[in-house]
N, C-alpha and C positions, 0 to 999 in steps of 0.2 A: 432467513439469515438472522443472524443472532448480532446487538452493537452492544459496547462498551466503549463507553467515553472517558478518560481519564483527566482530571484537573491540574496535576501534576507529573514533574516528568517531561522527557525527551517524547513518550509518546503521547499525542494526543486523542488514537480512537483506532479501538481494536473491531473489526467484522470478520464474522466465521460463519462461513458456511459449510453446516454440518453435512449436505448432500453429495459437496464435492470433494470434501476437507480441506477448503483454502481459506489462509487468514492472512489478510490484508493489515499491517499495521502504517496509521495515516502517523507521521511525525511533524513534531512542531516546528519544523522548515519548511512543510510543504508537499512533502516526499509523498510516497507511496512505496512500500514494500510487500510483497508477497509471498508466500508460502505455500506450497502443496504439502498434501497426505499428513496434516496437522491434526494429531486426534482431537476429540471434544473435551481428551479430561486433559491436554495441553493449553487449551483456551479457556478452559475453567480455572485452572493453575494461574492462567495468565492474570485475570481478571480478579484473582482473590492475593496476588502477589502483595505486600507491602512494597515493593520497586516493582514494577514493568518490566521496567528498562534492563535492571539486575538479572532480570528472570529470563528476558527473551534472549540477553546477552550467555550467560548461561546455560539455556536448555530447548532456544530455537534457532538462532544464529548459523549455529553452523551444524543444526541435526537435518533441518530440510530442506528442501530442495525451493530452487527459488520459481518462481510465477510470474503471470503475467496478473497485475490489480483488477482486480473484477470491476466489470462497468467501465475499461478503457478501454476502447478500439483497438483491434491491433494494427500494426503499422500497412499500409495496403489497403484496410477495409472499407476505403470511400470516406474517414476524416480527414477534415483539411484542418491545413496549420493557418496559424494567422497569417506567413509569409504565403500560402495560396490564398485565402483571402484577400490580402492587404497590398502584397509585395512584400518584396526587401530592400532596403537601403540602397541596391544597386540598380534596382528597379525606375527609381527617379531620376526624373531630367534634371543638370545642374541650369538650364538655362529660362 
């Protein structure tokens, strides 16, 4: 897998993986977004843009298809939420 980290900008950190062609872009809210069938010279483009943000808005947005972020669990696969760990709010006794 290939990173770029950006200092500037909505985005904070581009990962592409050339095997599968998915790229993960992490934002600086926290997010995670993903991409399938994203070539290498699109993440090359990405990474040499003067804007990111300009570029993915432009010529990723809405050319590919969206993903699941690599390295998250998908929903089902034996992760728990902090509400199965911890509870939730309704969980506790008022008394």
């Amino acid at each position: 897998m290939e990173t770029r980290t950006f200092n500037s900008g909505r985005i904070r950190q581009a990962v592409y993986d050339p095997a599968t062609r998915q790229l993960d872009l992490h934002w600086d809210n926290q997010s995670v977004r993903a991409y399938k069938h994203v070539p290498a010279e699109v993440f090359r483009r990405l990474c040499a843009a003067p804007n990111p943000t300009t570029y993915w808005e432009d010529r990723i947005a809405e050319e590919y298809p969206a993903g699941q972020p690599m390295g998250k669990p998908a929903q089902g696969a034996g992760a728990k939420s902090l509400k199965d760990l911890f509870g939730g709010a309704d969980d506790r006794s008022n008394g």
